[in-house]
C-alpha angles and dihedrals in degrees: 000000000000129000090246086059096043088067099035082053088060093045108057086046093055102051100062090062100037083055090043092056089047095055090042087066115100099250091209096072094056078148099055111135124178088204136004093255094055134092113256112238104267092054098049086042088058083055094079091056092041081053094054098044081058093047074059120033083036104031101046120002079043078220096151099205115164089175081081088074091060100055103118117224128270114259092266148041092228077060099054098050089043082060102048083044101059097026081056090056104047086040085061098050086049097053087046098059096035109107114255081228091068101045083067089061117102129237134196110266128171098255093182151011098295089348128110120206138170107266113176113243091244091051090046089045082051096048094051096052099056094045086059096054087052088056079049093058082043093049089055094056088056086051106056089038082061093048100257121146108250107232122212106289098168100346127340139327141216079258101036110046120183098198 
């Protein structure tokens, strides 16, 4: 198994929870927010699709545009989901039929506060997979504050037992 698999592996295991916790959210609190300094929900839901646009433009295109974190949500939260979903799926087949090669490369990261570095694509891929399953921890939280039952993310929850 290649390096290159290993994440897509990952990947593709991780998305079908992340996805289960979002639907799992009570769509009529978008505005939810757990302190006045947080994102509301559906602004820290439409992370993981911003996430994703800079696995690709970054990761792989090594197209460095910042201007992606200041695209603003779509109306709903629905919205927001039908678009990680299908932005999940075209950002696989990419990775998939980007050259292993290529994934060696390095791209310019911020490394730092106020400081760029070379980063190779895979580590970046890497970086910005894990950061979303951290929003996903985040995003639970939210969840369970707006009422919502907490699916099984890793084992079971207060809402999902498994014995």
């Amino acid at each position: 198994m290649t390096e290159k698999d290993q994440f897509l592996t990952v990947f593709e295991k991780e998305f079908p929870t992340t996805l289960k916790v979002l639907k799992a959210y009570p769509a009529a609190q978008p505005d939810f927010k757990p302190h006045e300094k947080s994102r509301s929900a559906k602004e820290l839901a439409w992370v993981f699709v911003i996430e994703q646009r800079g696995m690709d433009k970054l990761g792989l295109k090594g197209e460095f545009d910042p201007s992606i974190f200041r695209v603003p949500p779509p109306d709903t939260m629905n919205d927001v989901i039908a678009t990680y979903e299908r932005e999940h799926k075209d950002l696989a087949v990419t990775i998939r039929k980007t050259p292993d090669a290529e994934l060696n490369n390095t791209v310019q990261f911020l490394t730092g506060p106020g400081k760029m570095g070379e980063v190779r694509r895979l580590d970046f891929l890497w970086f910005v997979l894990m950061d979303s399953i951290h929003h996903r921890g985040q995003f639970s939280v939210y969840l369970r504050m707006a009422g919502g039952k907490v699916p099984s993310i890793y084992g079971p929850t207060a809402d999902e037992k498994w014995m």
